[in-house]
mmCIF file of the N, C-alpha and C atoms, coordinates in Angstrom:
data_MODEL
# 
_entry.id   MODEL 
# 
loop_
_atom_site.group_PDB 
_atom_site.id 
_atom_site.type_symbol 
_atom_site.label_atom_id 
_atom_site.label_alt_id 
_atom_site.label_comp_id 
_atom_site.label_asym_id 
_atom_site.label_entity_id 
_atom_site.label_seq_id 
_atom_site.pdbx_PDB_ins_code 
_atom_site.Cartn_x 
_atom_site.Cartn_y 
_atom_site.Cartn_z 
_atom_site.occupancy 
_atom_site.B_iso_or_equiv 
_atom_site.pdbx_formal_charge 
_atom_site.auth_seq_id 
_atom_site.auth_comp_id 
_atom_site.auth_asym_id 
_atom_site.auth_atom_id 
_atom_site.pdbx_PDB_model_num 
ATOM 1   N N  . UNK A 1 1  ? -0.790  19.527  11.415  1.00 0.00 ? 1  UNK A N  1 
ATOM 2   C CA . UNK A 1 1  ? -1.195  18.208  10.994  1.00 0.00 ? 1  UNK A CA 1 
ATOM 3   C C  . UNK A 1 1  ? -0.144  17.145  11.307  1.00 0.00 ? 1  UNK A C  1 
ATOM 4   N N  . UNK A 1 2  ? 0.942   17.540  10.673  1.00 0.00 ? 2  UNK A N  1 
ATOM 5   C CA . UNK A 1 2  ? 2.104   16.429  11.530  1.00 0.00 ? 2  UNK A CA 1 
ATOM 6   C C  . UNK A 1 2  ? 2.078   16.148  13.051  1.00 0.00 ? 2  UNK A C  1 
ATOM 7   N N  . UNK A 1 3  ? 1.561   16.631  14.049  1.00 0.00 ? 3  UNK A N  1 
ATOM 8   C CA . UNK A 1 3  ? 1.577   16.609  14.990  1.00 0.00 ? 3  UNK A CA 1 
ATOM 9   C C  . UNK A 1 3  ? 0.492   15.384  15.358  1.00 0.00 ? 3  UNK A C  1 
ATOM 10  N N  . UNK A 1 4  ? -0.743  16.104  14.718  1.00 0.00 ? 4  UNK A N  1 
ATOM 11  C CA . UNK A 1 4  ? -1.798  14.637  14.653  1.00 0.00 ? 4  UNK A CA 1 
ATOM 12  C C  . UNK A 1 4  ? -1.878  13.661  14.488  1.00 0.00 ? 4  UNK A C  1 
ATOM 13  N N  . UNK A 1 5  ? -0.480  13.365  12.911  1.00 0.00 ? 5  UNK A N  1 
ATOM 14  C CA . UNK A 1 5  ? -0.337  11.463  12.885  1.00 0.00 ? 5  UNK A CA 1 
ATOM 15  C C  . UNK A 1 5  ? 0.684   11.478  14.238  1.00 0.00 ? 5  UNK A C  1 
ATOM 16  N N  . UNK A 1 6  ? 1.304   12.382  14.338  1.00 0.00 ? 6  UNK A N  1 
ATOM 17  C CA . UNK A 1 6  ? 2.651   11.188  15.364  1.00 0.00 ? 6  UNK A CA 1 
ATOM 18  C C  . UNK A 1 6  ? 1.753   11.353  16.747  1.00 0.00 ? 6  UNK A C  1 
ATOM 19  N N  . UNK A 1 7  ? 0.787   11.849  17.102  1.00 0.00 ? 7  UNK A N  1 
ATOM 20  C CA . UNK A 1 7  ? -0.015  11.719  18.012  1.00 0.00 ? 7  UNK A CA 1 
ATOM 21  C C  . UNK A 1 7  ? -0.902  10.129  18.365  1.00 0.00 ? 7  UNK A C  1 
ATOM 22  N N  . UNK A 1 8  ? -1.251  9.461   16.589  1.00 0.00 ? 8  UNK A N  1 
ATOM 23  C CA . UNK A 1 8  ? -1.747  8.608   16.565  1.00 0.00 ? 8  UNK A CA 1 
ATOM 24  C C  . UNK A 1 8  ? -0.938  7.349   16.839  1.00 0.00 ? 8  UNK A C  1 
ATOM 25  N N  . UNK A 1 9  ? 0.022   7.506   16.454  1.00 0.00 ? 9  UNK A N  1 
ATOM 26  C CA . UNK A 1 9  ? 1.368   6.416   16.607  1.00 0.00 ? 9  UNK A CA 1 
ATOM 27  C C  . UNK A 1 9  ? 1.976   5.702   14.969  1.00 0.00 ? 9  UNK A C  1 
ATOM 28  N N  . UNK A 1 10 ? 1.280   6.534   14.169  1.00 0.00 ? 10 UNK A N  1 
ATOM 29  C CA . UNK A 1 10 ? 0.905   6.557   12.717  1.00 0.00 ? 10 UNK A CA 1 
ATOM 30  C C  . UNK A 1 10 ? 2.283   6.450   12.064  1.00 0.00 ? 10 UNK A C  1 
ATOM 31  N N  . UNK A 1 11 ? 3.165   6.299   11.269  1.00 0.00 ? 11 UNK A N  1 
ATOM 32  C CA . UNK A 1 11 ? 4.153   6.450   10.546  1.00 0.00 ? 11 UNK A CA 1 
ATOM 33  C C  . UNK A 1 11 ? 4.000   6.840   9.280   1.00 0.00 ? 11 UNK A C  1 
ATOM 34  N N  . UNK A 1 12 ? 4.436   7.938   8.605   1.00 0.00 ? 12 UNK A N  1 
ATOM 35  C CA . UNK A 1 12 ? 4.352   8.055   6.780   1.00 0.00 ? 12 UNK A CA 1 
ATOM 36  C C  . UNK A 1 12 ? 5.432   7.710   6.157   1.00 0.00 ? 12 UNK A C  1 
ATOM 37  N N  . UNK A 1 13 ? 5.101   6.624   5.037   1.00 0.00 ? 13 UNK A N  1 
ATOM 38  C CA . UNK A 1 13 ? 5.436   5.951   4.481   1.00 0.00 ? 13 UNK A CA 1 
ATOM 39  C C  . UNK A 1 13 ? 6.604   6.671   3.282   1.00 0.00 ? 13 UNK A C  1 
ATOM 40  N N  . UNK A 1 14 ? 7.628   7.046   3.129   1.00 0.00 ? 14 UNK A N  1 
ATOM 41  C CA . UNK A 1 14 ? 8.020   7.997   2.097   1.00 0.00 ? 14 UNK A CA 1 
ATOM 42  C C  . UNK A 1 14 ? 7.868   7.663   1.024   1.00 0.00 ? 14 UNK A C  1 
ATOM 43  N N  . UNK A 1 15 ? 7.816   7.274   -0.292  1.00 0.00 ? 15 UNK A N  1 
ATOM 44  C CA . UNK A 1 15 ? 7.952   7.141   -1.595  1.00 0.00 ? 15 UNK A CA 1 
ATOM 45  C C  . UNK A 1 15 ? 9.217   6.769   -2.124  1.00 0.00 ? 15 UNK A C  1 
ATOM 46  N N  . UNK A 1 16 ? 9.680   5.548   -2.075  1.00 0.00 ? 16 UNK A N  1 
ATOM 47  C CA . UNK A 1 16 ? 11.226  5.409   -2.718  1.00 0.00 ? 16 UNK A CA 1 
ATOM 48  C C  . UNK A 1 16 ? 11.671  4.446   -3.424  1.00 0.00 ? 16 UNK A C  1 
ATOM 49  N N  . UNK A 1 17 ? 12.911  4.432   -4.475  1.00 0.00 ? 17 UNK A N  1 
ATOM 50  C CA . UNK A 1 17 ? 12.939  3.973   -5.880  1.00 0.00 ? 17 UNK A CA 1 
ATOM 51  C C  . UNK A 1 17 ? 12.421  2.452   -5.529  1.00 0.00 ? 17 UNK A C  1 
ATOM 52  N N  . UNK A 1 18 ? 12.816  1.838   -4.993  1.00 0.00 ? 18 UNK A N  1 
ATOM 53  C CA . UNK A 1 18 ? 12.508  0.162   -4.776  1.00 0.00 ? 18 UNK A CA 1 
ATOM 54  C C  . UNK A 1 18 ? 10.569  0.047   -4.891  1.00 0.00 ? 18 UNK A C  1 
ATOM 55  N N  . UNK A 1 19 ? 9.854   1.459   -4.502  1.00 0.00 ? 19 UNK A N  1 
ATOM 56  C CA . UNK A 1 19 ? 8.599   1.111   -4.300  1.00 0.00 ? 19 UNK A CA 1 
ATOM 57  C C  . UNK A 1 19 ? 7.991   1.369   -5.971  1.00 0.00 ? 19 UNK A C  1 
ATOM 58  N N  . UNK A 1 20 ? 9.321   2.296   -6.883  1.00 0.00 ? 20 UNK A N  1 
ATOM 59  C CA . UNK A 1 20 ? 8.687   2.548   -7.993  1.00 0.00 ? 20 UNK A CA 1 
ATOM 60  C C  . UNK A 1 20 ? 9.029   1.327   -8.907  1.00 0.00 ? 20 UNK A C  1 
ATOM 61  N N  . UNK A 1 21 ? 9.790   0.787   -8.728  1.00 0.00 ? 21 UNK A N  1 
ATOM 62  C CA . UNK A 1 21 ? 10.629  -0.030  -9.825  1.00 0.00 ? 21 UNK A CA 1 
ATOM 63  C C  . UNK A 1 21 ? 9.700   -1.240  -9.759  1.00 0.00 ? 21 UNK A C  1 
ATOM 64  N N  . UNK A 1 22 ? 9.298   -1.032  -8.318  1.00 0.00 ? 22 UNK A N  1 
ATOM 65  C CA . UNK A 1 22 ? 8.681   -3.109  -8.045  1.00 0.00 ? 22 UNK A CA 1 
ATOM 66  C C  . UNK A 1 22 ? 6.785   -3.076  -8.692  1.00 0.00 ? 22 UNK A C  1 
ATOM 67  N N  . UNK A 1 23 ? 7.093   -4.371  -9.381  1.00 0.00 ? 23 UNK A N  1 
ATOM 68  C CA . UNK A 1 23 ? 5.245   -4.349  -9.471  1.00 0.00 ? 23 UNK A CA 1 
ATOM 69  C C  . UNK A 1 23 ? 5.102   -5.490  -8.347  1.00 0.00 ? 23 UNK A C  1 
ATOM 70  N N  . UNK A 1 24 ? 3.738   -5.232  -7.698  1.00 0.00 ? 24 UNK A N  1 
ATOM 71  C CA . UNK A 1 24 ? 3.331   -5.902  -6.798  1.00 0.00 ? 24 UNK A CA 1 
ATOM 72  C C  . UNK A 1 24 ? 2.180   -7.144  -7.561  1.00 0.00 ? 24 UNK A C  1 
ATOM 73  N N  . UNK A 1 25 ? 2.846   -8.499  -7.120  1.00 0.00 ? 25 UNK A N  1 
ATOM 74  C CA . UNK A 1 25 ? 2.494   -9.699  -7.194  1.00 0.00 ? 25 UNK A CA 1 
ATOM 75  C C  . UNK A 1 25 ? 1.526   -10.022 -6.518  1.00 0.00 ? 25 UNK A C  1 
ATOM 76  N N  . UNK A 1 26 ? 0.366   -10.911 -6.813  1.00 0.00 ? 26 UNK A N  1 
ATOM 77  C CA . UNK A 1 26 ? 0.126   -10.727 -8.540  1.00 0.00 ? 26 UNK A CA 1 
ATOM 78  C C  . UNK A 1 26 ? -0.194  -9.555  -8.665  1.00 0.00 ? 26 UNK A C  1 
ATOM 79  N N  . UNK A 1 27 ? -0.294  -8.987  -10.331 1.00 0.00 ? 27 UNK A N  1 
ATOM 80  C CA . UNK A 1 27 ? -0.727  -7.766  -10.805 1.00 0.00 ? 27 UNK A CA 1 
ATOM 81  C C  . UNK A 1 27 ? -2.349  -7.461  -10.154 1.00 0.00 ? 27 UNK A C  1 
ATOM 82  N N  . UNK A 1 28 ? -2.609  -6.253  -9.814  1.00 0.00 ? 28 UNK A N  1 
ATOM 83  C CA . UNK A 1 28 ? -3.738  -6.421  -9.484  1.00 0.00 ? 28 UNK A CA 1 
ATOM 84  C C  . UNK A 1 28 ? -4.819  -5.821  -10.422 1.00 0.00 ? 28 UNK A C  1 
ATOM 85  N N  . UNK A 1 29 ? -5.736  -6.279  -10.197 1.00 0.00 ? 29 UNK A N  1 
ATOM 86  C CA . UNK A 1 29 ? -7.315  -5.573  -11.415 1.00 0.00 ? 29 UNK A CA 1 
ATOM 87  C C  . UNK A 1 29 ? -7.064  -4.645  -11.721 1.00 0.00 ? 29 UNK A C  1 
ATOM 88  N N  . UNK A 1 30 ? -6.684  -3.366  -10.921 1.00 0.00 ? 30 UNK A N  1 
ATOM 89  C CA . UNK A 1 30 ? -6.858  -2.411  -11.195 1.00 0.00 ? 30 UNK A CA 1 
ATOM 90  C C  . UNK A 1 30 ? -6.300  -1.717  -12.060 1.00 0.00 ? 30 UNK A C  1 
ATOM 91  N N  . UNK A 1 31 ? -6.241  -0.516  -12.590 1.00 0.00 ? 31 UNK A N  1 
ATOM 92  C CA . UNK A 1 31 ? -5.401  -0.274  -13.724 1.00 0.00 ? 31 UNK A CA 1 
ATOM 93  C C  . UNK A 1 31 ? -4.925  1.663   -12.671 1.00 0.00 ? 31 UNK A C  1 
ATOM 94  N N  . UNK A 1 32 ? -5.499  1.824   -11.594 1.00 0.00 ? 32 UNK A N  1 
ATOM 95  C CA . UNK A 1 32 ? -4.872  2.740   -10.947 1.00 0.00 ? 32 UNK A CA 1 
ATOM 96  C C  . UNK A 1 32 ? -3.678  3.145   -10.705 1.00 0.00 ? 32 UNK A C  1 
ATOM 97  N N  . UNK A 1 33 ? -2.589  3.966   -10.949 1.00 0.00 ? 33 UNK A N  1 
ATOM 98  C CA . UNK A 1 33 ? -1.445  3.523   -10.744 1.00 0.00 ? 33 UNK A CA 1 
ATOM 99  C C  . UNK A 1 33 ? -0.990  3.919   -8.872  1.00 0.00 ? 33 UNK A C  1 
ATOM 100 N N  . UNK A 1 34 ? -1.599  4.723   -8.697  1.00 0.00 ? 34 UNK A N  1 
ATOM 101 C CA . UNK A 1 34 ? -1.657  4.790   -7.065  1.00 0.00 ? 34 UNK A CA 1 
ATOM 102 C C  . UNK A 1 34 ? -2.016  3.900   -6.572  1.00 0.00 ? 34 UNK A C  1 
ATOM 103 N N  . UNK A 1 35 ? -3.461  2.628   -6.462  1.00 0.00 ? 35 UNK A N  1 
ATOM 104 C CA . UNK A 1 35 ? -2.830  1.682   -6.267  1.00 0.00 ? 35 UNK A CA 1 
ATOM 105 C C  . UNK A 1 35 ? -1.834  0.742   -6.518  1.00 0.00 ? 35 UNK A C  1 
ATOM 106 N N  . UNK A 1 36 ? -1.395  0.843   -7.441  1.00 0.00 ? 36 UNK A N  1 
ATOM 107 C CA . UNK A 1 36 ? -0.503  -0.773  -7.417  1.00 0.00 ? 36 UNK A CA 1 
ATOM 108 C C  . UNK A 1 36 ? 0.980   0.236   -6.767  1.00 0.00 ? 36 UNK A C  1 
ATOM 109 N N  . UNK A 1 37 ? 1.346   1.486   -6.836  1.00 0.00 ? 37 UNK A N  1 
ATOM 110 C CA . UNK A 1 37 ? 2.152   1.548   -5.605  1.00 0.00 ? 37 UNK A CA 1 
ATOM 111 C C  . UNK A 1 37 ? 1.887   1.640   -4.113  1.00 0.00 ? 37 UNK A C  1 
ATOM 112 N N  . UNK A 1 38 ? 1.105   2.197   -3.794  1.00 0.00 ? 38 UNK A N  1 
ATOM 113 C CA . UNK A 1 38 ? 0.419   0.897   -2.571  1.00 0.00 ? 38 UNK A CA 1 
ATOM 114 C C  . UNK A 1 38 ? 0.747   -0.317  -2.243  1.00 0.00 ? 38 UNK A C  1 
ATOM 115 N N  . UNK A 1 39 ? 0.367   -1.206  -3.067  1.00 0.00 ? 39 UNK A N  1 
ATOM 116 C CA . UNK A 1 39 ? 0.672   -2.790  -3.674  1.00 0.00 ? 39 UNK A CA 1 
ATOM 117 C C  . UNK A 1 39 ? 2.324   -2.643  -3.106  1.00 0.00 ? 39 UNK A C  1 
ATOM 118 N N  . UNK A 1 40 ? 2.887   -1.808  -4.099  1.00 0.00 ? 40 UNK A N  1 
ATOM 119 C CA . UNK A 1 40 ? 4.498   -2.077  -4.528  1.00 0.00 ? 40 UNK A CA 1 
ATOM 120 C C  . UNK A 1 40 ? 4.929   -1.866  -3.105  1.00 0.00 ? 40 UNK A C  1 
ATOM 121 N N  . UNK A 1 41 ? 4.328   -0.974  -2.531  1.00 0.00 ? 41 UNK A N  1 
ATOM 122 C CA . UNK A 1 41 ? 5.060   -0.106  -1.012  1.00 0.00 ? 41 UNK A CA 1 
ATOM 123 C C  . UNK A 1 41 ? 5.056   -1.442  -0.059  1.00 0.00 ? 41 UNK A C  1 
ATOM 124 N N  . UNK A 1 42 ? 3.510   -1.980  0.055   1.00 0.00 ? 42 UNK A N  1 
ATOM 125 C CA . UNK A 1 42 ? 3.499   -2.964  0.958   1.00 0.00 ? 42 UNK A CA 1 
ATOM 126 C C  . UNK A 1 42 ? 4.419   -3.927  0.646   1.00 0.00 ? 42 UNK A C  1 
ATOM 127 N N  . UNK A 1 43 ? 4.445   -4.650  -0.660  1.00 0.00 ? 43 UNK A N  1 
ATOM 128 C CA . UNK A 1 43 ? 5.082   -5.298  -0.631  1.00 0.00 ? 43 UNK A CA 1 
ATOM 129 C C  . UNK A 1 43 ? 7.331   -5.339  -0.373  1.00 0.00 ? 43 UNK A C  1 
ATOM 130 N N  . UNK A 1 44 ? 7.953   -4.649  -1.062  1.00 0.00 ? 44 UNK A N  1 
ATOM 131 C CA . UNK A 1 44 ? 8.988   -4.138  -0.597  1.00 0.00 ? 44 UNK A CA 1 
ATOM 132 C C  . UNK A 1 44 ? 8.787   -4.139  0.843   1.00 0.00 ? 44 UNK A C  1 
ATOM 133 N N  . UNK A 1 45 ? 8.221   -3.263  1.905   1.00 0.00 ? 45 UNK A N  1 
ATOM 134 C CA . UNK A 1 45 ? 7.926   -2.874  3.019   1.00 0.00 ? 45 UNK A CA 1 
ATOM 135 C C  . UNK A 1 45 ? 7.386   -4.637  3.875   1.00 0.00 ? 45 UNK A C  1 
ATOM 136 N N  . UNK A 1 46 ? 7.040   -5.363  3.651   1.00 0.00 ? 46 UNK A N  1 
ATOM 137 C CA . UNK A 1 46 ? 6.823   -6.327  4.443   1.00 0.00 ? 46 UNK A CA 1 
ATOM 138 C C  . UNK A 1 46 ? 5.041   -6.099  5.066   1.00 0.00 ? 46 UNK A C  1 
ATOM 139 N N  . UNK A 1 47 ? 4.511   -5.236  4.066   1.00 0.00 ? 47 UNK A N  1 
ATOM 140 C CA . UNK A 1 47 ? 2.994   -4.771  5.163   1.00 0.00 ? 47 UNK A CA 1 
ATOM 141 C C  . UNK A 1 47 ? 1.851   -5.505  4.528   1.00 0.00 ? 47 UNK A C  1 
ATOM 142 N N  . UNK A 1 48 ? 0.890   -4.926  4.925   1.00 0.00 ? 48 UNK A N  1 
ATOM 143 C CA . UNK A 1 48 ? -0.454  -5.195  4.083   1.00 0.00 ? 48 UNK A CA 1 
ATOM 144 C C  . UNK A 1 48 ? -1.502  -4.303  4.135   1.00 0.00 ? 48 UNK A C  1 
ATOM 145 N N  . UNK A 1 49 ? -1.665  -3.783  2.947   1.00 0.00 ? 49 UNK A N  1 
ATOM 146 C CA . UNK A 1 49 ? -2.576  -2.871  2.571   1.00 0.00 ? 49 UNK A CA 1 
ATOM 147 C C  . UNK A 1 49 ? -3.900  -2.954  3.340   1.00 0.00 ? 49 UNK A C  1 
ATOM 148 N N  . UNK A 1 50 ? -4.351  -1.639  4.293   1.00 0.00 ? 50 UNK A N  1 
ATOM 149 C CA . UNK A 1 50 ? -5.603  -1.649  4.912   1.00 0.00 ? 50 UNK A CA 1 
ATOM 150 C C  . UNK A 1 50 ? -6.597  -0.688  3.835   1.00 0.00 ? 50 UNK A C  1 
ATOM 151 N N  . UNK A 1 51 ? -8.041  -1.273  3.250   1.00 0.00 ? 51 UNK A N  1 
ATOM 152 C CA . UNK A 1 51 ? -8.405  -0.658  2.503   1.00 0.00 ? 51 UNK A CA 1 
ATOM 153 C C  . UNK A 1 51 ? -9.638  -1.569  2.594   1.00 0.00 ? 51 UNK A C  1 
ATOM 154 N N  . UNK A 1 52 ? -10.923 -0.536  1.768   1.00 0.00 ? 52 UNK A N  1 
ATOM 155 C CA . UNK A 1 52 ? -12.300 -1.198  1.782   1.00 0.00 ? 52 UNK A CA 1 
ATOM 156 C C  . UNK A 1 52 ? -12.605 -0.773  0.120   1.00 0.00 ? 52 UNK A C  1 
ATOM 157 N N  . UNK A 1 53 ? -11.705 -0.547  -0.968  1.00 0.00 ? 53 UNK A N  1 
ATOM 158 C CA . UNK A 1 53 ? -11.212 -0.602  -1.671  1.00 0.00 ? 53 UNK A CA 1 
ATOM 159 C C  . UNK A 1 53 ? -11.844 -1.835  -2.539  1.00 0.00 ? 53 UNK A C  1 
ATOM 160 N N  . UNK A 1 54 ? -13.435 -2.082  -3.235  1.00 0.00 ? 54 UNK A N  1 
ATOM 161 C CA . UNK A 1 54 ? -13.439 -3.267  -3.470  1.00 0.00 ? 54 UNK A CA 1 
ATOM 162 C C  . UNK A 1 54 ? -12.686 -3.900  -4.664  1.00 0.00 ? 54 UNK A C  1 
ATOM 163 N N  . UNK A 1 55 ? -11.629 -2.732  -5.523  1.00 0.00 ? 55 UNK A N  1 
ATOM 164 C CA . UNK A 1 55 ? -10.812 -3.211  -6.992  1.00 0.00 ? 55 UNK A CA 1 
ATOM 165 C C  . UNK A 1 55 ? -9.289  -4.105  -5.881  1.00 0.00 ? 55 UNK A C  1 
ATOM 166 N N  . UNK A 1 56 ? -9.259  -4.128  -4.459  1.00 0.00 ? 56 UNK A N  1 
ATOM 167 C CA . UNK A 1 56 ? -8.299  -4.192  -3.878  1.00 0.00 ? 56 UNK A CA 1 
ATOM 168 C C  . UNK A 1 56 ? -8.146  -5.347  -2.699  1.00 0.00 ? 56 UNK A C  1 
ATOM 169 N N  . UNK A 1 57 ? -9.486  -5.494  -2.216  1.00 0.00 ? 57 UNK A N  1 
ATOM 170 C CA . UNK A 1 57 ? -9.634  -5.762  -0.872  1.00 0.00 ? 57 UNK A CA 1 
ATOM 171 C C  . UNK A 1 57 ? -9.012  -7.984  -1.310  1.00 0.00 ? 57 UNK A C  1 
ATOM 172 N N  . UNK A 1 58 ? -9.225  -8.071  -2.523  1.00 0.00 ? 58 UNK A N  1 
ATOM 173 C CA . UNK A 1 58 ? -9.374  -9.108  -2.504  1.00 0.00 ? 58 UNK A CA 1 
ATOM 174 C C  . UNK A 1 58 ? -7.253  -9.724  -3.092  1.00 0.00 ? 58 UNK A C  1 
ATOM 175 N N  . UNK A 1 59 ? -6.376  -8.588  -3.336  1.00 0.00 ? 59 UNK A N  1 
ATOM 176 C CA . UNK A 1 59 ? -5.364  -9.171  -2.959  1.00 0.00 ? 59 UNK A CA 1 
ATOM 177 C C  . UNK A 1 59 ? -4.812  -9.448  -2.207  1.00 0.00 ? 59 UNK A C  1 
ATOM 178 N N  . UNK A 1 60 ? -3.768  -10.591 -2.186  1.00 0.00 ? 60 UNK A N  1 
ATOM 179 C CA . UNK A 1 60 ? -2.501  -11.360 -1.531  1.00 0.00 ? 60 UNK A CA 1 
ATOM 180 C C  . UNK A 1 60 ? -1.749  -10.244 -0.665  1.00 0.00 ? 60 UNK A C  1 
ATOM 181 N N  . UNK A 1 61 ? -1.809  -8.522  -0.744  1.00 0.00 ? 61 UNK A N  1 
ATOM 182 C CA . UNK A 1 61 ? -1.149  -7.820  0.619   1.00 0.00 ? 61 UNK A CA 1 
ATOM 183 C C  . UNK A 1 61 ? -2.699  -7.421  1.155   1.00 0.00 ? 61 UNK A C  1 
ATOM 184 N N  . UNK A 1 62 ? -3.498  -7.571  0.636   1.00 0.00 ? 62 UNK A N  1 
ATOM 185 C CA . UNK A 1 62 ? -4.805  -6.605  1.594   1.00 0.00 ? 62 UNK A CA 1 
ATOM 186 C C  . UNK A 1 62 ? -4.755  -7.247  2.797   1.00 0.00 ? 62 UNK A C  1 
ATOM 187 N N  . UNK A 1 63 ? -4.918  -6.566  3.632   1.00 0.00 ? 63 UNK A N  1 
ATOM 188 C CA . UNK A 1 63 ? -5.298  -6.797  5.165   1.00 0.00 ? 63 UNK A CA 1 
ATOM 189 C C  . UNK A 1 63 ? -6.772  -7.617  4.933   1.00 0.00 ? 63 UNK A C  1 
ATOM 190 N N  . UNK A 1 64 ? -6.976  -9.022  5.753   1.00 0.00 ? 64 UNK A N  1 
ATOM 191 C CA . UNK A 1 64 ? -8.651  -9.671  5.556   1.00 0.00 ? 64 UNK A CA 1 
ATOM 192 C C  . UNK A 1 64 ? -8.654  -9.504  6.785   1.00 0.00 ? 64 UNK A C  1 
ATOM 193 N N  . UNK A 1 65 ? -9.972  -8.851  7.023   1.00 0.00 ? 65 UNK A N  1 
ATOM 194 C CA . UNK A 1 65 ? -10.782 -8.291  8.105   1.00 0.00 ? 65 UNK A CA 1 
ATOM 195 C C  . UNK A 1 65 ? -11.469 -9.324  8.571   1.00 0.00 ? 65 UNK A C  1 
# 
């Protein structure tokens, strides 16, 4: 399986303290905690969340399609 993302050009994202500590602005609806580190990752990270996700699609990191 590792072979398959770096095939895609894909990168995995590791999990690290800055992504646990940070809440991602604004708070979002959801009360998931996997998303809002998502949220936290993108944000720290400079990205934006790709997702069809409708508790999600409508924050400040979601990717608008």
């Amino acid at each position: 399986m590792p072979g398959a993302v770096n095939d895609t050009g894909l990168t995995i994202l590791p999990i690290d303290i800055p992504h646990v500590i940070t809440a991602a602005e604004p708070e979002p609806d959801t009360r998931d905690p996997f998303d809002r580190l998502l949220l936290a990752q993108c944000q720290v990270e400079g990205l934006q969340l790709v997702t069809i996700d409708r508790a999600l699609v409508g924050h400040r990191l979601a990717f608008k399609f």
